[in-house]
Every structure is written in structure tokens, then in C-alpha cells.
N, C-alpha and C positions, 0 to 999 in steps of 0.2 A: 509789813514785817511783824514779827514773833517780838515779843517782849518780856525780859528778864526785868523784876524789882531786886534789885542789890543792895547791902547795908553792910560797907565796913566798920569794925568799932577795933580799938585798942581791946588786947584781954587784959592787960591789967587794970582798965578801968571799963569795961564794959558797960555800964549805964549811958557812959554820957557820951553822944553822939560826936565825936570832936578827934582828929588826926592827934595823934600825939606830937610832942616838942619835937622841933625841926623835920618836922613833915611835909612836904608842901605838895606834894600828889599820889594819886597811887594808881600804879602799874597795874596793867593787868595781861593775862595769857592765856588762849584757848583752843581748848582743842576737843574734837569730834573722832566719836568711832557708831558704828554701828551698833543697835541695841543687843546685846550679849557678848559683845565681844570685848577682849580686856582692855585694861584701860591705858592711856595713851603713855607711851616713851617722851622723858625729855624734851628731845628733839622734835614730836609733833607737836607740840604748840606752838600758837602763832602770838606773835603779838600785838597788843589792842595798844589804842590811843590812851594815853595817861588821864586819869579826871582829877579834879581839883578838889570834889566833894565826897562827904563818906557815903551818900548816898544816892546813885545813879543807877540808869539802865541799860542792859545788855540787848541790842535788836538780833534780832537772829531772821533770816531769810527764808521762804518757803523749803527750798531743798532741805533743810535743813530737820524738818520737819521725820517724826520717829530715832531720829540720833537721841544719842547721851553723849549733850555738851562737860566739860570737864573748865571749871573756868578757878585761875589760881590770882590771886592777889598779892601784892609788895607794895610796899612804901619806901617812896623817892625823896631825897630830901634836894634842897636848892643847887644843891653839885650837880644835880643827876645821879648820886650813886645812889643804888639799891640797896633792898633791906632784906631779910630772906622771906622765902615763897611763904604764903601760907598753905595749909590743906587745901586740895582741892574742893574744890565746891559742884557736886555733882548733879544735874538737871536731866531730866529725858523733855525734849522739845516736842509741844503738843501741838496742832491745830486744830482747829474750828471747825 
């Protein structure tokens, strides 16, 4: 598999690597289009497994390969409720 390095940080404290107060994972959503074509609706993103840390990796699968991944983060706090999306975070998927 293809390998994304991720790093969420809080923006009001951006230095310091750490989920802000009552955080306890963060979400995430992604979605794929073809390279030029516009970027994804709402409704196409899928959603990923929740991680516990700010900083993880995204695998992505050969097919996948020449796409522009589109991948959005949120923060879940111990209810499960959600926090709002952040920017998308936009990649073109390379291979070797």
C-alpha cells in the first residue's frame, strides 16, 4: 500500500502536538476523484476509522494510484459527538 504521513494539531495552539480538552479521537473522511476533475460533493466521502492520536497514517491501495485524494478531519469527543470538518487536506497519490 501507498502511505499518507498526517499531523493534526489544534489551531489555537498549533506548537504543541496534543488533541485539545475533551477530545478523545478524531474522525476522519475521504474521498477520490480523478486528477482534474472537481472536487468531491459532500456526499462522496467515505468514512475512515477514528484514531486516537494526532499523528497517523492514511494507507491508500494501488488503484488508487494518479487520483487526488481529498481527506477532511473532525474531532470526537467521548459522547461520539462531532466537532466541525476541517479544510480539506488535498494529495495526488503517487507510485513507485
Amino acid at each position: 500500500p501507498l502511505i499518507a504521513d498526517m499531523i493534526a494539531f489544534d489551531t489555537e495552539n498549533p506548537f504543541k502536538r496534543a488533541k485539545p480538552k475533551d477530545v478523545e479521537k478524531i474522525g476522519l473522511k475521504l474521498a477520490f476523484t480523478d486528477a482534474g476533475a472537481p472536487p468531491p460533493k459532500p456526499e462522496d466521502y467515505e468514512m475512515q476509522d477514528p484514531v486516537n492520536t494526532t499523528s497517523f497514517e492514511i494507507l491508500f491501495t494501488i488503484d488508487k494510484i494518479g487520483k487526488t485524494a481529498y481527506i477532511i478531519a473532525y474531532y470526537m469527543n467521548a459522547r461520539g459527538e462531532k466537532g466541525p470538518d476541517s479544510m480539506p487536506c488535498i494529495v495526488v497519490v503517487m507510485g513507485s
